[in-house]
N, C-alpha and C positions, 0 to 999 in steps of 0.2 A: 641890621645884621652885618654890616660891612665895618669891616677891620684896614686902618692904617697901615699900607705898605711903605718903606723907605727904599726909595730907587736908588743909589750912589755911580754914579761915572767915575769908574778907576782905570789908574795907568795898568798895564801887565806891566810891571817889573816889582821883582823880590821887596816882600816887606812891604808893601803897597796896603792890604789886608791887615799886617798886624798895626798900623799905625793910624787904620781907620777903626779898628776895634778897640784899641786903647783908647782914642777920644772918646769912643760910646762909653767904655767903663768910665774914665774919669770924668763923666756925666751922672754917673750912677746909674745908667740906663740898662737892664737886663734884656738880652738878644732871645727870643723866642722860637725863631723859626730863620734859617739863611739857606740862599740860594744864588748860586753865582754865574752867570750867562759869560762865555769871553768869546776874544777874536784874539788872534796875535798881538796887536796895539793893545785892545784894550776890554772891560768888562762890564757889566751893569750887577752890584750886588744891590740882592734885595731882602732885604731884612723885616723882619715881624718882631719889634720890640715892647717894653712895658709902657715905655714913655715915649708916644713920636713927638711930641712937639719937642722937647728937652734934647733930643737926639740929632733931630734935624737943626735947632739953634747951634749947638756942641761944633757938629758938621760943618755949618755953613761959616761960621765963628772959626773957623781955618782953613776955611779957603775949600772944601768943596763942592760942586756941584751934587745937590741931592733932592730931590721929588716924593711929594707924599704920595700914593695909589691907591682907590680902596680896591678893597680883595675881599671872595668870600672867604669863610673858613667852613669844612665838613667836617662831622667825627662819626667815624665808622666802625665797626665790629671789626675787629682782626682777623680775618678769618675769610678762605678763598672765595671769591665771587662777590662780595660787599663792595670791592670799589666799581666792579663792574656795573652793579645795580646803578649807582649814583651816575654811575658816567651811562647810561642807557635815559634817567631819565632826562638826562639835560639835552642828547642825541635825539629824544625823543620830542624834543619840546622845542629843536632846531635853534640850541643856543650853543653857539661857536664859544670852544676854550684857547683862550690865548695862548697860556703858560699854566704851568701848578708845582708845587715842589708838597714835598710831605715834610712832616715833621715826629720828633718823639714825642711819646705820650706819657704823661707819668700815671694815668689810669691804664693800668695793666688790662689786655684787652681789646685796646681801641689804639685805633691810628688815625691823627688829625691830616686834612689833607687842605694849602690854601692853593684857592684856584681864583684865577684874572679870566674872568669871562665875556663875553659882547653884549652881552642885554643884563647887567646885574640883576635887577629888580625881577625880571621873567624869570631866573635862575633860580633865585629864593623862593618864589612863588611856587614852582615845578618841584623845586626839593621837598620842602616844608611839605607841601600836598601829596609827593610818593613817602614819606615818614623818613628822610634823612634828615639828620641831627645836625644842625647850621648851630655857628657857632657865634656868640656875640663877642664884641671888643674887650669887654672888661673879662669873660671867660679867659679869653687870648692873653691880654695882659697880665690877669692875675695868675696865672697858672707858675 
């Protein structure tokens, strides 16, 4: 159940973003999910694509610094107190979250949530068992 993140090391300065998106396109590569961490210098994006290897070769094939991560993915019910549930049982099950970014959904209803957590394996485990909806690689990427 664990999905391909792309870590990227970028400058802050203008145009930095559009020039690391345009390789991913002209890779053919579809961006699924983005999340952008910065500091004044500089930023860590991290992307949920169709195709990580092809993205990360693209990437690296000019000169970036970039890391693959696995991540979960969640999909939840729209609707108040559902993300709360999810993040109770993983609180409950004493597994630390790193980071998480949400993402859109094209199933009307539901909102996808990926999260970087400390014990993957315990996380899946605890989810799956309170009936949250984990989400596989090929889910993610074909979407």
């Amino acid at each position: 159940m664990q999905i391909q993140q792309l870590s990227i090391f970028v400058e802050n300065k203008s145009g930095r973003l559009a020039e690391i998106t345009e390789i991913i396109g002209k890779a053919n590569v579809d961006i699924r999910a983005i999340s952008v961490a910065d500091t004044s210098d500089f930023g860590i994006l991290r992307l949920i694509v169709d195709k990580p290897k092809e993205a990360v070769e693209s990437l690296r094939a000019a000169g970036l610094t970039v890391s693959l991560t696995s991540v979960i993915a969640i999909g939840i019910d729209d609707k108040p107190g559902e993300f709360a549930k999810a993040m109770r049982v993983l609180a409950d099950g004493d597994i630390g979250v790193e980071y998480m970014y949400a993402f859109i959904s094209r199933d009307k209803g539901k909102a996808f949530v990926i999260l970087r957590v400390l014990e993957t394996e315990k996380a899946v485990e605890c989810l799956e068992k309170n009936g949250i909806t984990l989400l596989s690689a090929e889910d993610i990427y074909g979407m």
